[in-house]
C-alpha positions as CSV (number, residue, x, y, z in Angstrom):
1,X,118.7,102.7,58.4
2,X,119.4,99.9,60.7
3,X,119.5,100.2,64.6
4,X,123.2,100.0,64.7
5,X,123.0,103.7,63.0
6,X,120.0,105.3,65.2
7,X,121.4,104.5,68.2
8,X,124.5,106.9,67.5
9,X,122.4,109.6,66.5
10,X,120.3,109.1,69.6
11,X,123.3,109.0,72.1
12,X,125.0,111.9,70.5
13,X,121.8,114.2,70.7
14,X,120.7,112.8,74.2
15,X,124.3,111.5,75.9
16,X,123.9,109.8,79.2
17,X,119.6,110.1,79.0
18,X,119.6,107.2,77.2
19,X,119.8,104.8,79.6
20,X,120.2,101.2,78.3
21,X,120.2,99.5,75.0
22,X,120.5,96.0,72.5
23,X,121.8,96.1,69.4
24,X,121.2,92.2,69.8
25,X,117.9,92.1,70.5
26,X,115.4,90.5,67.8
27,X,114.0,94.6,67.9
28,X,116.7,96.5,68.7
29,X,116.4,99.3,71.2
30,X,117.0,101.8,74.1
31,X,115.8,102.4,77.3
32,X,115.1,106.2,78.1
33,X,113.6,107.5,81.7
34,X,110.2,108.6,81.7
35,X,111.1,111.7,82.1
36,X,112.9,111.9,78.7
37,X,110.2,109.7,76.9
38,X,108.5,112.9,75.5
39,X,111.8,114.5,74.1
40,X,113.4,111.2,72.5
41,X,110.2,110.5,71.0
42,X,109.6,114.0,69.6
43,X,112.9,113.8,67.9
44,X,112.5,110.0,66.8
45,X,109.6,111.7,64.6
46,X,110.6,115.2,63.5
47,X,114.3,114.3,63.1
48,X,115.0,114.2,59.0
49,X,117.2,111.2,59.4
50,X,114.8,109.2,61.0
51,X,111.2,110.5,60.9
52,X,109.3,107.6,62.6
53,X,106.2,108.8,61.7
54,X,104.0,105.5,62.7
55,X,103.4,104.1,66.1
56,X,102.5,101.0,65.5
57,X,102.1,99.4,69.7
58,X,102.6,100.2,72.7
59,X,103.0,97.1,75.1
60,X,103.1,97.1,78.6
61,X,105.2,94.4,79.9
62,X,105.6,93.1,83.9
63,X,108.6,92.0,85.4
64,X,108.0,89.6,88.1
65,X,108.5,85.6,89.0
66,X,105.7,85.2,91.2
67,X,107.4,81.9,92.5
68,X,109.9,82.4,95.7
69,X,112.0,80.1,95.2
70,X,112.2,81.5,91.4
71,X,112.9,84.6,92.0
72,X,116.4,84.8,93.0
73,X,117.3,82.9,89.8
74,X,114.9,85.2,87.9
75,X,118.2,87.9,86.5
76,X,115.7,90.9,86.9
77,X,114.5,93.1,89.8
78,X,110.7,93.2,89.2
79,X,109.9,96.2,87.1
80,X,107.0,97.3,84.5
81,X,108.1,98.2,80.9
82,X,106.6,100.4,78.4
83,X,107.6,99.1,74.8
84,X,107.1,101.4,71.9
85,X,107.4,99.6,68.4
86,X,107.6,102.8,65.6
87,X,108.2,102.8,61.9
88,X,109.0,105.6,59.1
89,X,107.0,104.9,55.6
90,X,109.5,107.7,55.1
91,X,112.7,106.0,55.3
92,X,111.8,102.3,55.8
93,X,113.1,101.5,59.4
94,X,112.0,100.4,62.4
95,X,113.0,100.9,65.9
96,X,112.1,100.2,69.7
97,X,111.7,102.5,72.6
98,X,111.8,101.6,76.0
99,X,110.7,102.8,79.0
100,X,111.5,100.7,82.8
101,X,109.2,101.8,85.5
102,X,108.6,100.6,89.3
103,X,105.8,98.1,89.6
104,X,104.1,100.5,91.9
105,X,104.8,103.9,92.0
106,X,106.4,105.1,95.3
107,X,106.6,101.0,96.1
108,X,103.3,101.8,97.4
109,X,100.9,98.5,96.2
110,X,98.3,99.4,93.8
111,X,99.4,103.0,93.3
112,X,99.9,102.9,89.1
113,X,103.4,103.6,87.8
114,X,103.3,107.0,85.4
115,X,104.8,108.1,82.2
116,X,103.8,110.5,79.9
117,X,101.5,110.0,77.1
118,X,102.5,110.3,73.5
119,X,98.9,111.3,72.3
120,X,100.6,114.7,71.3
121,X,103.0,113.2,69.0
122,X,101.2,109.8,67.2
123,X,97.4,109.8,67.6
124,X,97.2,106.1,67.3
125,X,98.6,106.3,71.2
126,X,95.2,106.8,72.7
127,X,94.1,103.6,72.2
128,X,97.2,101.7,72.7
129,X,97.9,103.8,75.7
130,X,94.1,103.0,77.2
131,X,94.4,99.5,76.4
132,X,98.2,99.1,78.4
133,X,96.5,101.5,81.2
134,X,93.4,98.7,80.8
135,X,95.5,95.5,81.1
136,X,98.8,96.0,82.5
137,X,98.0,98.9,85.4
138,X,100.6,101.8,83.8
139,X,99.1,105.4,84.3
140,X,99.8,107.5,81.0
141,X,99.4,111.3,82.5
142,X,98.4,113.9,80.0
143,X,96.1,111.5,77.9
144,X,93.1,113.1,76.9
145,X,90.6,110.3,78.0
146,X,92.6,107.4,80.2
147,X,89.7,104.8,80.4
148,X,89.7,101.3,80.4
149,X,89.3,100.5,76.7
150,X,88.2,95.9,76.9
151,X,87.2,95.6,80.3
152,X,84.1,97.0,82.4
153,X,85.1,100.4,83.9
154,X,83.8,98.5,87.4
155,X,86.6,95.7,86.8
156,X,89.0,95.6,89.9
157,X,92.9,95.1,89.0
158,X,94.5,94.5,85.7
159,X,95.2,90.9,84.5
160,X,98.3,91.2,82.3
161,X,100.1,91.6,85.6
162,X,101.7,88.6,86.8
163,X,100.3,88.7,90.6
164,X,96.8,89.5,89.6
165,X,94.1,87.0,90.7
166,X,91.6,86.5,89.0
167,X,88.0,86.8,90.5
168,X,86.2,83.7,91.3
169,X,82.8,85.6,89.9
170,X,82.1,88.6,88.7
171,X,78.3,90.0,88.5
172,X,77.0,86.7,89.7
173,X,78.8,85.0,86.9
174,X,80.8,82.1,88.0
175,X,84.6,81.3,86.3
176,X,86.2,78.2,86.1
């Protein structure tokens, strides 16, 4: 089944929840609040028509031209995105979910954007989940164990995030 015949079956069960979507995109997708993650996804699995029944990743993606001068030209508000890529062995399809968060949640700087977790539905979550939470600074509430997953749990910031600086040392150990 190709995109162009999920994305009626998701709009007809879900109407105005889903939020955004591109049919034109290399992985075609939607765009759901967090809020609604937990249902759409639920029904992305279970449903017989489209049982996606294998997360494959969860990226966590930021939003922001650093640059001034850029950043009017930019096209985008700055904004964190959760991206989940799943797959049915079942039916042989693949589709993309979407989630667009605040940078910061409450526009309050270094307070963690939330959406659910999806532990409940694909086990293979928990560590993609840990490692987005680890790198990109999105909080996933309801995981069972939201560590940091590749860096030290005494590591300050997360470094896939476009304004992060990195540290000049770290443990006595010089960089650069």
């Amino acid at each position: 089944m190709k995109a162009a015949e999920i994305i009626p079956i998701l709009e007809e069960k879900f109407g105005d929840r889903i939020r955004g979507k591109n049919l034109e995109a290399i992985d075609p997708f939607v765009v759901v609040a967090p809020s609604d993650l937990l249902e759409v996804a639920r029904f992305l699995r279970d449903d017989s028509r489209l049982r996606f029944d294998i997360l494959n990743c969860i990226s966590g993606v930021d939003y922001l031209e650093p640059d001034p001068k850029k950043a009017p030209k930019a096209g985008f508000e700055p904004h964190m995105e959760v991206v989940y890529h799943l797959q049915s062995f079942t039916h042989r399809h693949r589709f993309v979910l979407k989630v667009i968060l605040p940078r910061w949640k409450d526009d309050k700087p270094g307070e963690l954007p939330e959406v659910p977790s999806v532990t409940s539905l694909w086990r293979a979550a928990d560590w993609h989940e840990r490692e987005v939470y680890d790198l990109s600074g999105v909080w996933f509430t309801g995981h069972p164990n939201l560590t940091r997953i590749l860096l030290s749990e005494d590591w300050v910031g997360h470094p896939l995030r476009k304004d992060y600086e990195f540290p000049l040392e770290y443990h006595g150990i010089r960089g650069r």
